[in-house]
N, C-alpha and C positions, 0 to 999 in steps of 0.2 A: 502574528497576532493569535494568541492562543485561545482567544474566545470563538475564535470562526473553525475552530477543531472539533467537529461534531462529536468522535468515539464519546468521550469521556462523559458527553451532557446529555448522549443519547442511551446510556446506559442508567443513569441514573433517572432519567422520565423513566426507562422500562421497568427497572427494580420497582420505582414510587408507585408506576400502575400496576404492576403486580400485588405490592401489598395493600392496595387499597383494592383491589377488586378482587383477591383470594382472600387475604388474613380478616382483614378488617369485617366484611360482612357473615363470616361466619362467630366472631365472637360478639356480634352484636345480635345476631340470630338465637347465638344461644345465652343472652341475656334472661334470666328470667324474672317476674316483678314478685315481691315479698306479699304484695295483699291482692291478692286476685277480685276483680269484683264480681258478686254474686248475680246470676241475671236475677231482674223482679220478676213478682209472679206476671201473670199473664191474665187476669180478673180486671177488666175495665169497668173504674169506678162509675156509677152514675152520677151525673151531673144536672143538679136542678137549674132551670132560667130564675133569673133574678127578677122579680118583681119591683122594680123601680118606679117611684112617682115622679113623672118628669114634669116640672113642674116649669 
């Protein structure tokens, strides 16, 4: 039964987790995004209370 022959299926998890946990996270690392967002300013606006007639 050739499925109970581990070499061949144990090489291929070590390859798959090699290149998922070397290749893969450095090119998504060095991903970069085209519109960076600007931080806001830092001026907190004032806010008036509403004067509602509760009726």
């Amino acid at each position: 039964m050739p499925q109970l022959n581990p070499s061949p299926w144990f090489a291929i998890l070590v390859f798959s987790w090699l290149i998922f946990l070397l290749i893969i996270p450095q090119k998504i690392l060095a991903h970069n995004f085209p519109n960076e967002p600007t931080p806001l300013s830092t001026e907190i606006s004032k806010t008036e209370p509403w004067n509602w007639p509760w009726h």
